[in-house]
C-alpha positions in Angstrom: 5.8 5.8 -20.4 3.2 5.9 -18.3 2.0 2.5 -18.8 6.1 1.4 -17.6 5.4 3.4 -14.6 2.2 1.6 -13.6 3.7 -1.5 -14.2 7.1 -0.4 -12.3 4.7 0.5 -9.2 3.5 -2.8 -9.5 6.9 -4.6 -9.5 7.9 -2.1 -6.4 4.7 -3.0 -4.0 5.7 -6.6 -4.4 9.6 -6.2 -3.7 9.0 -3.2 -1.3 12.8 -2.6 -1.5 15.4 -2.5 -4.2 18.8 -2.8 -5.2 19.8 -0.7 -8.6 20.8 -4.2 -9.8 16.6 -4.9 -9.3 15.9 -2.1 -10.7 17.4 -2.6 -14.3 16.3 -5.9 -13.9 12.1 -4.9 -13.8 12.9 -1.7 -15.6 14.8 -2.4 -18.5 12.5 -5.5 -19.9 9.3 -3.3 -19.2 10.7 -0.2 -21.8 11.5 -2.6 -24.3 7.9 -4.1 -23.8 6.6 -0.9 -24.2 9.0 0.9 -26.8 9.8 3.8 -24.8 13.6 4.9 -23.4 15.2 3.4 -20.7 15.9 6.5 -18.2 19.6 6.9 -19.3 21.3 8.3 -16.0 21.1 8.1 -12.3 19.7 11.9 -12.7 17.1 10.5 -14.9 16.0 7.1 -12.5 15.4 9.7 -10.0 13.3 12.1 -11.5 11.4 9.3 -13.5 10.8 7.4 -9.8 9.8 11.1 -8.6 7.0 11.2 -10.5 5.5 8.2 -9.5 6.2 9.4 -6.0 3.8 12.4 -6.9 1.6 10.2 -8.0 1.1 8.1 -4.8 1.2 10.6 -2.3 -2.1 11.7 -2.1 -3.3 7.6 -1.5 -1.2 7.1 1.7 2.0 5.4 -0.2 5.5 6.6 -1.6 8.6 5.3 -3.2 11.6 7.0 -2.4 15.4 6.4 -2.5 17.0 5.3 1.2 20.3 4.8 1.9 21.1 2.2 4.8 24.1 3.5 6.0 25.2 0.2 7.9 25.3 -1.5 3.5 26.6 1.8 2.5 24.1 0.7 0.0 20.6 3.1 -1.7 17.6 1.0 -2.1 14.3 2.4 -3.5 11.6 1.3 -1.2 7.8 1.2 -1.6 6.4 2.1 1.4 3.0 3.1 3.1 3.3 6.8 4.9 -0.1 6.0 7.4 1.8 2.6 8.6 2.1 1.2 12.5 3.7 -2.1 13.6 -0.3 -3.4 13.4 -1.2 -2.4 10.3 1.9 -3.6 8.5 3.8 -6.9 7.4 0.4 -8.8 8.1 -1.3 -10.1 4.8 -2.0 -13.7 5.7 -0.7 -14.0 9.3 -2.6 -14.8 12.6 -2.6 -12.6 15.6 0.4 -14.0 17.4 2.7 -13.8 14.1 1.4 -10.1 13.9 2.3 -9.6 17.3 6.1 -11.1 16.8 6.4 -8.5 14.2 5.2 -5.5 16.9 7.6 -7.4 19.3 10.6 -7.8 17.1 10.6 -4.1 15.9 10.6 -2.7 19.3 13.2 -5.0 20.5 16.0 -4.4 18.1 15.0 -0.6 18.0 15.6 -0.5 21.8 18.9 -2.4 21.8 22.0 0.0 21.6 22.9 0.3 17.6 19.7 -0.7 16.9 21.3 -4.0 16.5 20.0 -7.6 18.3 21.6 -11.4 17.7 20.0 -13.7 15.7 19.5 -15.9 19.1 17.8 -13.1 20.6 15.1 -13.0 17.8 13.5 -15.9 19.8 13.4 -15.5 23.2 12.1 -12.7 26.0 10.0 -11.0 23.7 6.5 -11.0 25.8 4.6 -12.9 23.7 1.4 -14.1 24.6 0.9 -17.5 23.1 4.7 -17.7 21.1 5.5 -19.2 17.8 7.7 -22.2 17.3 11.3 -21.1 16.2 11.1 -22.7 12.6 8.5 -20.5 12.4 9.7 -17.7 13.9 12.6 -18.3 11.4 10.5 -18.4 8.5 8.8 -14.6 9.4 12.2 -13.0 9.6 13.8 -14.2 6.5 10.4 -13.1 4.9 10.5 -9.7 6.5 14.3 -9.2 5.7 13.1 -9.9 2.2 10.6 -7.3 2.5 12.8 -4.9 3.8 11.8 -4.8 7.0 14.7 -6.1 8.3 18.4 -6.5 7.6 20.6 -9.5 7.8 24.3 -8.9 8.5 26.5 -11.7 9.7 25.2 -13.3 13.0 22.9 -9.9 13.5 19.7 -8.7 12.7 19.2 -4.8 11.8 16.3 -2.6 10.8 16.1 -2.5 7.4 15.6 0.0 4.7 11.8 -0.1 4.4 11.1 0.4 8.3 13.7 3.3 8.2 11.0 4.9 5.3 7.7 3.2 6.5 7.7 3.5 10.5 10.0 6.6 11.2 7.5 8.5 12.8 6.6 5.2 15.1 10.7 4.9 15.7 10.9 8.7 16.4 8.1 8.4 18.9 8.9 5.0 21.0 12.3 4.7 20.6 13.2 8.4 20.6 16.4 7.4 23.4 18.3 5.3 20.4 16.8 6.8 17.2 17.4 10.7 16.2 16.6 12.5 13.3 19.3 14.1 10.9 19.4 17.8 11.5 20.2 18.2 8.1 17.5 16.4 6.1 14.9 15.3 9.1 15.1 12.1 8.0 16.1 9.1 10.2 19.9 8.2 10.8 21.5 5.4 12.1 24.8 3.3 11.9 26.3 7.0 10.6 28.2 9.6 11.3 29.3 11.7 14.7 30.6 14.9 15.0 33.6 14.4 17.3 33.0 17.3 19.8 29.0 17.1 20.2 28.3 13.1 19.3 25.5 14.6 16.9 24.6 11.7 14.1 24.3 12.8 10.6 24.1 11.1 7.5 27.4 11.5 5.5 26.1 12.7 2.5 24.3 15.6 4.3 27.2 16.5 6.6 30.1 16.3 3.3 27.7 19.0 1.7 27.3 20.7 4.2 31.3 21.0 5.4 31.7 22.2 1.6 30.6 25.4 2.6 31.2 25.6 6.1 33.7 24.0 8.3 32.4 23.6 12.0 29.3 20.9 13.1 25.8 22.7 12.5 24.5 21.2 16.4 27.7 22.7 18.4 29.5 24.8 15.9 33.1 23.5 16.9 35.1 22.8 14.0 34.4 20.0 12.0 37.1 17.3 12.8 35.4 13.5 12.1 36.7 12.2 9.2 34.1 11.7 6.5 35.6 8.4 4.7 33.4 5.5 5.5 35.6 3.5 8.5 35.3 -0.6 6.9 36.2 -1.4 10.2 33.7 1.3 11.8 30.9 -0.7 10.0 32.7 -4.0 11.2 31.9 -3.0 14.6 28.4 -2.8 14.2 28.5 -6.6 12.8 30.5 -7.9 14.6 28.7 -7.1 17.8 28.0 -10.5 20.5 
């Protein structure tokens, strides 16, 4: 098994984040490989991809589950824990393309919902010497790939692996549109609000928490927000000019 992890690491670096569709794809030809089982349940997956997390730690790097509330979707992202807008996304790019990617985070980050137009991915972003949009074109579909960034209609989100990768960089520079949950201290965005306060929580955190208690942790007013995902609650974030 351990050689399956090793080469599961591998395969996790160079997609950086995952669908469980990828997953089974990488996973279940490497245990055949190697003659070893398969983890056999979601309970399993995580506490196999745990202990490579263990692993990791102690070199700067993890590989956690995420889920991007906006997909409604978990990914499993490979991500570096010591990263900043400079030190990431850069392997083979000049200085300028290195400083799109700086610019490009803090722009959507800043914009209300975290959310900017594909138009506005190439204008107004301070660049010293900027790219040509084909170019400019060709970073963000390979960032979106990466993780860095999300792709939803006409709009361009943060994406799973920046939401792991630079949440203490989001925390600290864009602290005015990005919170953390007060349930799990993790990042949250695109989720839910408690009706009275307008606190954010992740859904999963706040329906566990309701199961024991019925008023909002933050204000302690009776819980009232529905906790069904809204379709057309997530609509609004993609459908946005």
């Amino acid at each position: 098994m351990e050689l399956v992890k090793r080469a599961f690491l591998r395969a996790s670096k160079n997609h950086s984040a995952l669908s469980y569709e990828l997953i089974d794809q990488i996973l279940t030809p490497l245990c055949e490989l190697h003659k070893v089982d398969k983890p056999s349940n979601m309970e399993a997956l995580k506490a196999f991809v745990s202990e490579i997390d263990a692993s990791i730690r102690g070199f700067d790097q993890t590989l956690v589950f995420v889920k991007h509330a906006l997909k409604n979707e978990e990914y499993l992202v490979y991500a570096k824990t010591d990263a900043t807008p400079d030190t990431i996304a850069n392997t083979g790019l000049v200085a300028e393309e290195c400083q799109y990617f700086a610019k490009l985070l803090d722009k959507i980050a800043g914009e209300e919902n975290c959310c900017m137009a594909w138009n506005g991915a190439y204008r107004d972003l301070g660049i010293e010497k900027p790219l040509k949009k084909v170019r400019m074109q060709e970073l963000i579909q390979k960032w979106c790939q990466m993780g860095y960034f999300l792709e939803a209609e006409d709009n361009i989100y943060l994406g799973p692996r920046t939401l792991v990768e630079l949440s203490f960089y989001l925390r600290t520079n864009h602290a005015e549109n990005i919170d953390s949950c007060k349930l799990c201290s993790n990042l949250v965005l695109w989720d839910i609000r408690c009706e009275s306060c307008d606190i954010q929580y992740h859904r999963d955190c706040i329906r566990k928490f309701l199961q024991k208690r019925s008023n909002c942790p933050s204000c302690n007013e009776l819980w009232k927000t529905p906790l069904r995902a809204s379709i057309e609650g997530r609509r609004s974030f993609t459908s946005q000019p």
